[in-house]
TORSETOR-968822 format. One record per residue (C-alpha): residue number from 1; residue in one letter; y, x, z negated. Coordinates in Angstrom, 1 decimal. Last residue first. Layout:
NODE  pos  code      py      px      pz
NODE  NUM     A       Y       X       Z
...
END
This chain:
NODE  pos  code      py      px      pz
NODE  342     X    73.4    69.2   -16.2
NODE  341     X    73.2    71.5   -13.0
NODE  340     X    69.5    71.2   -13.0
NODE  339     X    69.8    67.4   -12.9
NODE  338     X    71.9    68.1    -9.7
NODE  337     X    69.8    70.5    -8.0
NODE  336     X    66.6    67.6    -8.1
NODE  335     X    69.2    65.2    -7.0
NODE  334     X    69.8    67.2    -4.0
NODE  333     X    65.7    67.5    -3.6
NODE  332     X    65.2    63.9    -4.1
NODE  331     X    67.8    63.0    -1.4
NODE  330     X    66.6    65.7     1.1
NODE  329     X    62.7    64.1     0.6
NODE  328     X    64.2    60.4     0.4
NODE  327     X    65.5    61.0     4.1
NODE  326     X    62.2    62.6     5.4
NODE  325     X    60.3    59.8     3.9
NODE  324     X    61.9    57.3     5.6
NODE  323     X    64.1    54.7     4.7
NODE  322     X    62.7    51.1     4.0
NODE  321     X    65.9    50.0     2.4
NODE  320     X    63.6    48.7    -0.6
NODE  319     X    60.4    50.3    -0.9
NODE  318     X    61.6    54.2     0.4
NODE  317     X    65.5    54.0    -1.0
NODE  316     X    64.3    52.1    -3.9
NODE  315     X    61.5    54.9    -4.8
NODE  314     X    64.3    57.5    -4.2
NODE  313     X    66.7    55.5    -6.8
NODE  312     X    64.0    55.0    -9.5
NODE  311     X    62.5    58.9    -9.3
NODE  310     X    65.8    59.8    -9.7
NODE  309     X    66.3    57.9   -12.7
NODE  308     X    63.1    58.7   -14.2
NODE  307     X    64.1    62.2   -14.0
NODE  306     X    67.7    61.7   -15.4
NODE  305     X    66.0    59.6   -18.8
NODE  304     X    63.9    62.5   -19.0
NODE  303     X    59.7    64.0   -18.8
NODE  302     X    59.0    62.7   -14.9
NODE  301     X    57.5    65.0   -13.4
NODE  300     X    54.5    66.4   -14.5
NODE  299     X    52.6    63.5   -16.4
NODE  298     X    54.0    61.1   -13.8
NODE  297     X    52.2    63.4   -10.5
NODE  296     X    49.1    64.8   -12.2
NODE  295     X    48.3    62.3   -13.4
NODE  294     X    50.1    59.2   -13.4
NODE  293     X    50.5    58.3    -9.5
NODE  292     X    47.0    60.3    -9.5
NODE  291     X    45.1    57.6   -10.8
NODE  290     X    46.9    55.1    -9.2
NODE  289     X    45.8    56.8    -6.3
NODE  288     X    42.0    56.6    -7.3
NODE  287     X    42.7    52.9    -8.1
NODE  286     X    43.8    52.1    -4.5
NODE  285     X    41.3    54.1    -3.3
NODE  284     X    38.5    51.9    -5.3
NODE  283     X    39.6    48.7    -3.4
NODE  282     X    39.4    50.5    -0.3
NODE  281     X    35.5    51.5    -1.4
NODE  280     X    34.8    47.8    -2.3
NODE  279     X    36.2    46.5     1.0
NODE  278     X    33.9    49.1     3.4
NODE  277     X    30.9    48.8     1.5
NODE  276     X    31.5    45.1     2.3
NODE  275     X    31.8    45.8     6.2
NODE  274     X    28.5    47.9     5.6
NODE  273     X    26.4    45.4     4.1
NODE  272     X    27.6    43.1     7.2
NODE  271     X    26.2    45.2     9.8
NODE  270     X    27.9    44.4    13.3
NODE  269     X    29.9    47.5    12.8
NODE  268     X    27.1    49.4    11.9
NODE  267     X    25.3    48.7    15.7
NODE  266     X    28.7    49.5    18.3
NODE  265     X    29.3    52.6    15.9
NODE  264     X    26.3    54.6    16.4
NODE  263     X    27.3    56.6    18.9
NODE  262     X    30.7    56.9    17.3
NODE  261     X    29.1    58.3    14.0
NODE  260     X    28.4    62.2    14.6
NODE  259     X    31.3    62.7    16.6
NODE  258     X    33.9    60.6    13.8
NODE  257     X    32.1    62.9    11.0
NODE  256     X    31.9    66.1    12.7
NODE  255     X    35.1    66.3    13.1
NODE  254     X    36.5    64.7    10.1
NODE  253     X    34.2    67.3     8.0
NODE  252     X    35.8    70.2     9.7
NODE  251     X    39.7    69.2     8.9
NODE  250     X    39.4    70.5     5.3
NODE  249     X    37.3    73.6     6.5
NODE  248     X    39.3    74.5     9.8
NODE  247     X    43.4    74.1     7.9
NODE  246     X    41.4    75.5     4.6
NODE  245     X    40.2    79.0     6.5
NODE  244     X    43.0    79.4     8.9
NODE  243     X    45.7    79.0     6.3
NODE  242     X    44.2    81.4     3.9
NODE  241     X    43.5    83.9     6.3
NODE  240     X    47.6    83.8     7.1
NODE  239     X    48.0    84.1     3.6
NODE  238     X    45.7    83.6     0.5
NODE  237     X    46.6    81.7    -1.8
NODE  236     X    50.1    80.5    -0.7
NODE  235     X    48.7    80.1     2.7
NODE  234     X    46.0    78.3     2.1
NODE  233     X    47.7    75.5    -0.6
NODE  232     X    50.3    75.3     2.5
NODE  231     X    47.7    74.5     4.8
NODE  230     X    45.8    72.2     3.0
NODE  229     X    49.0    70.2     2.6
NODE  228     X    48.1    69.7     6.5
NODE  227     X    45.9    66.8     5.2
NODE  226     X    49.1    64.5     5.6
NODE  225     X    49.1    64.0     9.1
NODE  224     X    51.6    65.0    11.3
NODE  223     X    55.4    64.9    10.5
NODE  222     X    56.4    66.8     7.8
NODE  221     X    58.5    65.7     4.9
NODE  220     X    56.3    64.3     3.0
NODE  219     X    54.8    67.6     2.7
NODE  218     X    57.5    69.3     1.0
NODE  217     X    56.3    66.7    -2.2
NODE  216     X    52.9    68.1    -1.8
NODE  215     X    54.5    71.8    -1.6
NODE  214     X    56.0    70.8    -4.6
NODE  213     X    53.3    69.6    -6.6
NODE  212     X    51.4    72.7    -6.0
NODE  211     X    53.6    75.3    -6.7
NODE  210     X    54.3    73.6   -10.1
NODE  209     X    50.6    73.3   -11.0
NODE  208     X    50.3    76.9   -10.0
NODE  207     X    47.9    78.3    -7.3
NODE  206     X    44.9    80.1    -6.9
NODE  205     X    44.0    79.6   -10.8
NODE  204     X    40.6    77.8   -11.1
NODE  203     X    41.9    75.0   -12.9
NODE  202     X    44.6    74.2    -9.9
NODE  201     X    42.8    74.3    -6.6
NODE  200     X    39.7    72.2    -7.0
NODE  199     X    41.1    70.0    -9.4
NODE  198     X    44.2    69.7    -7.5
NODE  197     X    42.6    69.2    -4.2
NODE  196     X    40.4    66.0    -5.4
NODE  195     X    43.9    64.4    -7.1
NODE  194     X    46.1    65.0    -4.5
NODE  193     X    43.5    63.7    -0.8
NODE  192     X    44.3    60.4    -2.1
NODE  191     X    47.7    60.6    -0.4
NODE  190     X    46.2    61.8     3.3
NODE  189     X    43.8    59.0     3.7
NODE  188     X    41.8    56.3     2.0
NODE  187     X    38.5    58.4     1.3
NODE  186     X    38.5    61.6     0.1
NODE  185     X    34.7    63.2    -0.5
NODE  184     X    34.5    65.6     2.7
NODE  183     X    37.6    66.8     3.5
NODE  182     X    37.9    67.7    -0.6
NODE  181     X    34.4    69.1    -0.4
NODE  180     X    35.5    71.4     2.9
NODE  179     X    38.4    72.1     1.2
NODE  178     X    36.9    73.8    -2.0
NODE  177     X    33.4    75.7     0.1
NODE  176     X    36.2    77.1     2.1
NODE  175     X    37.9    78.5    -0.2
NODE  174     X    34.9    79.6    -2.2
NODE  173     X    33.6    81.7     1.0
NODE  172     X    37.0    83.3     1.3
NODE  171     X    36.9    83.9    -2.3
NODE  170     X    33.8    85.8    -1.7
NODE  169     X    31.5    86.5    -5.7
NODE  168     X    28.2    85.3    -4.7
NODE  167     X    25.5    83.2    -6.3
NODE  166     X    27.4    79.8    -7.4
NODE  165     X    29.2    79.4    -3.5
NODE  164     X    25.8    79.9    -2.0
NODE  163     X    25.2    76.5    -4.0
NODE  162     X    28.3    75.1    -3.5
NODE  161     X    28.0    75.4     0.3
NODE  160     X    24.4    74.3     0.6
NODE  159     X    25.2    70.3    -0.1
NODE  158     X    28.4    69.8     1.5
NODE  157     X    27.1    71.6     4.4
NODE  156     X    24.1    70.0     5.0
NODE  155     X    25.7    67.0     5.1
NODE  154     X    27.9    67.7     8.0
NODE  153     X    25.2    69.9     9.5
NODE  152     X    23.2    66.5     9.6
NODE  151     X    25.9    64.3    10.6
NODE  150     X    26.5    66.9    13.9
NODE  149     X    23.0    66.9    14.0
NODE  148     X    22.6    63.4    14.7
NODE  147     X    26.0    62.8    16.7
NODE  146     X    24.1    65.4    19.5
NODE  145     X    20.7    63.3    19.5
NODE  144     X    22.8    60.1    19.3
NODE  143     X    24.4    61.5    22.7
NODE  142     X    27.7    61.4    23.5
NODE  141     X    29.6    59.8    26.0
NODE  140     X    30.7    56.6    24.0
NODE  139     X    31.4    53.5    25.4
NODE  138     X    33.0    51.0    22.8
NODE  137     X    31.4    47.5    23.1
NODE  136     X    34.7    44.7    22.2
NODE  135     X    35.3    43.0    18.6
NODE  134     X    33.0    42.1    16.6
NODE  133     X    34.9    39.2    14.2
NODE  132     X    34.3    40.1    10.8
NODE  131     X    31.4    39.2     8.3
NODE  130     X    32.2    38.5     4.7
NODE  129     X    28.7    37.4     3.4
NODE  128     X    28.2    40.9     1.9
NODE  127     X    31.6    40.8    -0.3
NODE  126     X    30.5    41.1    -3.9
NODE  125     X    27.6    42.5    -3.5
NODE  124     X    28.0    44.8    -0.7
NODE  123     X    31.3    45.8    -2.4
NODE  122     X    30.1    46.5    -5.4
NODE  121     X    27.5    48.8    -3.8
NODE  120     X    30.3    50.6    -2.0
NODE  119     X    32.4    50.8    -5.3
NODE  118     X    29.7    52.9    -7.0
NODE  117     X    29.6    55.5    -3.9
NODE  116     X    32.8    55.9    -4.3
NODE  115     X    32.5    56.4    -7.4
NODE  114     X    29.2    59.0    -8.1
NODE  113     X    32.1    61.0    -5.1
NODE  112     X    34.9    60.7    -7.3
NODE  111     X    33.2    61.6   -10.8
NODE  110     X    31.4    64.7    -8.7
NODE  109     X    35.0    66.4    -7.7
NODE  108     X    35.6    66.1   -11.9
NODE  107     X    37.9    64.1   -14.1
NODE  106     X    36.1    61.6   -15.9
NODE  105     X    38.6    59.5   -18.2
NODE  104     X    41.5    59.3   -15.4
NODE  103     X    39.3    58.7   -12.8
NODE  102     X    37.3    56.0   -14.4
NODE  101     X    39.9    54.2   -15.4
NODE  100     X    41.4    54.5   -11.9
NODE   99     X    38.3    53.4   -10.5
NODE   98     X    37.9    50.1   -12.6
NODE   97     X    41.4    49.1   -12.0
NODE   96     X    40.4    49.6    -8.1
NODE   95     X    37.6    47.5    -8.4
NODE   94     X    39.3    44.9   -10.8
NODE   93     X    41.9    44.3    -8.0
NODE   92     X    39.6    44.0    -5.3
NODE   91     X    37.8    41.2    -7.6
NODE   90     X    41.2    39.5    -8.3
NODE   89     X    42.8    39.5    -5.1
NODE   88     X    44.8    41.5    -2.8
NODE   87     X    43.1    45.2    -3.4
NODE   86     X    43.4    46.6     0.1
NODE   85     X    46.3    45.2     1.6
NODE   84     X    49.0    44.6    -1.2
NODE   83     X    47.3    47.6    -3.1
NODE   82     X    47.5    50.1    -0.1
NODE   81     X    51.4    49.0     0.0
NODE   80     X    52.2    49.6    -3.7
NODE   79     X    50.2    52.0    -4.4
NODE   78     X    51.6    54.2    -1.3
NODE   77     X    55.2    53.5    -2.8
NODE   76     X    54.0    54.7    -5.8
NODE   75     X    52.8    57.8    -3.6
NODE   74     X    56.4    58.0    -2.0
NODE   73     X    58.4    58.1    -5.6
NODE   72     X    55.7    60.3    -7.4
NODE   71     X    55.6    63.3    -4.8
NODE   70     X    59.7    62.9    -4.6
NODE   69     X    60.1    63.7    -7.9
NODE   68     X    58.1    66.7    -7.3
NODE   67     X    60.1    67.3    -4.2
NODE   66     X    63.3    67.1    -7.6
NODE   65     X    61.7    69.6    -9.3
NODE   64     X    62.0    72.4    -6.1
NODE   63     X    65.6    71.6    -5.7
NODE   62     X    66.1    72.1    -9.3
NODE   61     X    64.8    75.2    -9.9
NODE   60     X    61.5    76.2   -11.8
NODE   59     X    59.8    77.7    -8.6
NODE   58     X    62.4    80.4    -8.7
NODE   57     X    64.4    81.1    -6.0
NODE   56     X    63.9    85.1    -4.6
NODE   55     X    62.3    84.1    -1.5
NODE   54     X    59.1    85.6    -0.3
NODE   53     X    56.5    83.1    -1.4
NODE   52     X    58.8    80.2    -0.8
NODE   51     X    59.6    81.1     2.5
NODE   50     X    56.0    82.0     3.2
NODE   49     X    54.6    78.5     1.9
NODE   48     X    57.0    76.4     3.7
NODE   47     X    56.1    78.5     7.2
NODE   46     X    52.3    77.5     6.2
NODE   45     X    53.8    74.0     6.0
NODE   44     X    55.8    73.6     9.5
NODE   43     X    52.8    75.6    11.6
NODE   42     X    50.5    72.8    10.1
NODE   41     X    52.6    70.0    10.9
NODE   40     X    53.2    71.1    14.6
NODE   39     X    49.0    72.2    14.8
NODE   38     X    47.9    68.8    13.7
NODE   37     X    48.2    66.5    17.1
NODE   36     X    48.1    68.8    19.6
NODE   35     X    45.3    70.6    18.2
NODE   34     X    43.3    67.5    16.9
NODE   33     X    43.5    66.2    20.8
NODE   32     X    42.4    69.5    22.1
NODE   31     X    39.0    69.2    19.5
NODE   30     X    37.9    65.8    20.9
NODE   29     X    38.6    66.2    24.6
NODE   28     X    36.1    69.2    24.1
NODE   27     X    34.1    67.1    22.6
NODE   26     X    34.3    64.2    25.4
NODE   25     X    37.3    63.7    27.1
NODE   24     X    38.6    60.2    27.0
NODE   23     X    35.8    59.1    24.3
NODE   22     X    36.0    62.0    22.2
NODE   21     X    39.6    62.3    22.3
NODE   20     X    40.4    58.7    21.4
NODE   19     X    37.8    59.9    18.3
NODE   18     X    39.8    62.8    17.6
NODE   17     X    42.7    60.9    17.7
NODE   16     X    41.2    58.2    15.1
NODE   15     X    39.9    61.2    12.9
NODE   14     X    43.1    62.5    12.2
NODE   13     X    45.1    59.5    11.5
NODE   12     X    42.3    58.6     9.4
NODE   11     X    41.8    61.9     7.4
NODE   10     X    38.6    62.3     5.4
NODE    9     X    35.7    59.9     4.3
NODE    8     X    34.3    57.3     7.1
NODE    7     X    34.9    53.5     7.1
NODE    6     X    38.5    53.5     7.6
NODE    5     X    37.9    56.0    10.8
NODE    4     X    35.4    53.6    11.9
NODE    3     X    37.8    50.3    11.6
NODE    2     X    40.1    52.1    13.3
NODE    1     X    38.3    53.1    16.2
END
């Protein structure tokens, strides 16, 4: 289940309970096990998003900077572990090297889909003898009919969405079009989720760069999986509608993803082509991070000696004592009222 879930764009954590789901319950066992397990974390950052919208703290204060601060000590963090696993020796590493250059030079929600895609052929080439052990059959109560048209609406939506999206003038139509795409493309998990929702979120004006950065470094703070961010961005442009419509369309393609692919599973795990797909695109998330450790996360954070600092003491606290995000969030946000003090 893990191995699928790492294989397939979107939220892992997600996915892998709505595939236990699936299989202990069927579809309906599917969609109550996302509930229980995203609704808490989604509650706590739509509530983030109201405080902040009706409090009278600016976004410029300290506390706020220093979640920012925060953002870039837990996703160099992510680097660091993601690269130790997924890009340990030199060809992995010049995959994800590659993808960050590319990210950084060419940055558009096609540039990361064109390189995914890219890494997966590297991958088959470079590592298409590397077969894994199969491990057991997993039974699956649902028809390939079923998972067949749940794969074709997935696709059909990432491809009819922006077009509609081009000839009408709904925001709640473009909002979902945005976080369906970013549900849709990411691969690697929550943290690579940053740089596909900023550009969707940011250049068009819902929401603030300096909005957005700290409700990502709020975020870290949360228990549940990380894709709940979408919840907050929803709620701060658009309210309670807001939240409902990027929450469903970010966590959509998950869904139909891991219930369009289980019945298939047993067959494409025993493919070797597709365990090298699988290598070259973890190499590229590595790079697509390191993209977005340095922009938008460096270039807006860290600008003074006291910034980079901070930065250094929370990223010691998460590497080095191994504390957890929670503690380095309160730290970061102390030291964030601190710098603003001097």
């Amino acid at each position: 289940m893990v191995a699928l879930c790492q294989l397939l764009p979107g939220p892992a954590s997600s996915q892998i309970g709505i595939g236990i789901g699936i299989v202990r319950a069927g579809l309906l066992g599917g969609l109550v096990a996302w509930l229980g397990f995203t609704l808490p974390s989604v509650i706590a950052m739509a509530l983030f998003a109201f405080i902040l919208q009706g409090s009278d703290i600016g976004i410029g204060t300290g506390w706020i900077h220093g979640l920012k601060i925060v953002a870039v000590a837990i996703v160099a963090q992510a680097v660091i572990i993601m690269g130790q696993k997924l890009a340990p020796d030199r060809k992995r590493a010049t995959v994800a090297l590659a993808a960050t250059i590319v990210t950084l030079m060419w940055q558009t929600a096609l540039s990361q889909a064109l390189l995914i895609v890219a890494a997966g052929i590297a991958g088959t080439i470079l590592y298409r003898r590397t077969l894994s052990p199969e491990p057991p059959r997993l039974t699956v109560h649902v028809s390939r009919g079923f998972a067949a048209a749940c794969l074709s609406l997935f696709a059909a939506l990432l491809i009819v969405l922006p077009l509609i999206r081009q000839g009408t003038s709904m925001n709640e139509l473009a909002l979902f079009d945005s976080f369906y795409r970013a549900g849709s493309l990411v691969f690697g998990g929550g943290h690579v989720v940053l740089p596909l929702l900023e550009r969707e979120v940011v250049p068009t004006g819902w929401i603030g760069k300096e909005d957005f950065l700290a409700g990502y470094g709020a975020a870290q703070a949360v228990p549940g999986p990380l894709f709940t961010f979408a919840s907050y961005l929803g709620a701060m442009i658009s309210g309670v509608k807001g939240v409902l419509i990027a929450t469903t369309s970010i966590f959509l393609p998950a869904f139909l993803l891991v219930a369009g692919a289980l019945p298939f599973w047993n067959a494409l795990r025993r493919n070797a082509v597709a365990q090298g797909a699988l290598i070259g695109i973890n190499a590229a998330v590595v790079g697509i991070l390191l993209a977005a450790l340095y922009n938008p996360l460096w270039t807006t954070s860290i600008q003074t000696s006291g910034e980079f600092i901070l930065a250094s003491v929370l990223f010691l606290m998460l590497v080095f004592w191994k504390l957890p995000p929670w503690t380095a969030v309160i730290a970061g946000a102390a030291g964030g009222m601190l710098l603003d003090l001097f």
